[in-house]
N, C-alpha and C positions, 0 to 999 in steps of 0.2 A: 018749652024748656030748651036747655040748650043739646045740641045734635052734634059729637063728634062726627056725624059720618061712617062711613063703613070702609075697613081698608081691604080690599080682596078683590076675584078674579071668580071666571065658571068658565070655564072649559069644556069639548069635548076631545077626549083620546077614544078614536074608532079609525083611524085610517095604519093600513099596513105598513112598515119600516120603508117600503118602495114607492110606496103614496097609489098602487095601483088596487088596490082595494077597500072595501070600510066594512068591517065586521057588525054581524047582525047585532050582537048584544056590546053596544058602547057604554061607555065607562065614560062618567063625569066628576072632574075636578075641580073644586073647590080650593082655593088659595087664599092666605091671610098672615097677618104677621104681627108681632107687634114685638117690645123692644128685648127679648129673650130667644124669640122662636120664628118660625116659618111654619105653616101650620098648612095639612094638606088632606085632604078628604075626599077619598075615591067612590064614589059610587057604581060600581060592579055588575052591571045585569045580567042577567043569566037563567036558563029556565029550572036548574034546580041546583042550588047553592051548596045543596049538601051533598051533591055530588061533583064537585073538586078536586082537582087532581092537587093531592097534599102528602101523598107516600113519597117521595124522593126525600132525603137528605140534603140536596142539590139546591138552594129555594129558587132558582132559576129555571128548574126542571117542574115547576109546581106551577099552577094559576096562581099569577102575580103580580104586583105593582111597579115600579120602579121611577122612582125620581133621581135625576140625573140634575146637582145645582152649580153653578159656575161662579163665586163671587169673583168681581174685577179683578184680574192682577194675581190670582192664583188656580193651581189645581180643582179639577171638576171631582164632585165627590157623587159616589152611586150607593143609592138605597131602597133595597128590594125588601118587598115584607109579600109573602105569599099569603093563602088562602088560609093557612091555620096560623098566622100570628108570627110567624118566623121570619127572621133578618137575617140577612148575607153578615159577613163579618164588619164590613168598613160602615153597617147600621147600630150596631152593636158598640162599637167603639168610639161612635160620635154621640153616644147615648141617644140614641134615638128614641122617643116613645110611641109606641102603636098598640092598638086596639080595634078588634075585629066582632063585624057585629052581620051577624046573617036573617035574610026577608023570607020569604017564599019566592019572591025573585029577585032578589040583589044581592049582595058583597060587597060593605060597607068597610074600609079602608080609615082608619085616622091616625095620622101620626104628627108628631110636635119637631122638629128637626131644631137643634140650641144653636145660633149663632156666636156662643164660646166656642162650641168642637170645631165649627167653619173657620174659625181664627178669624172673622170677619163680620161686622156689624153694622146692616145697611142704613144709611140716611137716605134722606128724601132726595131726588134726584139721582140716587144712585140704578144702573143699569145692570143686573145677573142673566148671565146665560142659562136659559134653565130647559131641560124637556121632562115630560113624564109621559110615560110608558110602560110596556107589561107585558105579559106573554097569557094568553087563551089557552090553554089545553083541554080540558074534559066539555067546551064547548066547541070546537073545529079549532084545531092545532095552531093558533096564528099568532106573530108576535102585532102588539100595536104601540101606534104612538099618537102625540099631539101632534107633534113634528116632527113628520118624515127624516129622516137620514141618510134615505136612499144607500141603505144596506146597514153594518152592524151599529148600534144602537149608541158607542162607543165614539160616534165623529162628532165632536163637538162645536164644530163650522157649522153643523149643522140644528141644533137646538136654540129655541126660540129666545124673546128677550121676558126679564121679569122685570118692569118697572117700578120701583120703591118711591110712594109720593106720600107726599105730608097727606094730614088728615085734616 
């Protein structure tokens, strides 16, 4: 029969914002898209899930995710969903959808990110700067990423590329 193909990405985020470390419990990303969304799926290890640092108000202050997107020719947009299901504001406002689903050891992350809220909708050939990222806490305090930064998470010179191909 006939085989669109698979459009997506696997990743691993385990190395520290300085690139001089790789945290014991990595987190892998899953990426996919298709002509609505950008679709992103963290898998979170950890040796007890249900203990999560998720008291702060802060969701930067919590065990967290964060995708960081860059379409061509505009403003980087940042969206953080912690350990109980919570988004920063500018996740919130781009409608973001997520859903949190916990293993005996994992922390399972999915969120739909709308290419309306980005003001931009990628074709085939097209190039985004993208990084994802997170912060460790109730596992040994560390921030991590896919792509290093070499210091705050915020440089966007330095996040990796996402390439958008036909199918």
């Amino acid at each position: 029969g006939d085989d669109d193909g698979q459009l997506g990405a696997k990743t691993v985020v385990d190395l520290s914002s300085t690139s001089t470390s790789i945290t014991p419990f990595p987190r892998v990303a899953y990426l996919a898209f298709d002509e609505e969304a950008l679709y992103v799926l963290f898998v979170n290890y950890s040796p007890s899930p249900e203990a999560l640092a998720v008291s702060s108000d802060t969701v930067w202050h919590n065990d967290e995710v964060e995708v960081f997107i860059h379409p061509a020719g505009m403003d980087y947009r940042q969206v953080i969903v912690d350990a109980a299901g919570r988004m920063n504001d500018e996740g919130e406002l781009l409608g973001v959808k997520v859903a949190i689903n916990k293993t005996d050891i994992q922390w399972i992350v999915e969120m739909a990110i709308p290419f309306a809220s980005l003001g931009q909708t990628p074709k085939a050939g097209d190039v985004w700067r993208l990084n994802l990222t997170g912060r460790q806490v109730a596992d040994g305090d560390t921030w991590v990423a896919w792509n290093p930064t070499y210091g705050g998470f915020h440089n966007a010179a330095r996040f990796g590329e996402l390439h958008f191909v036909a199918p």
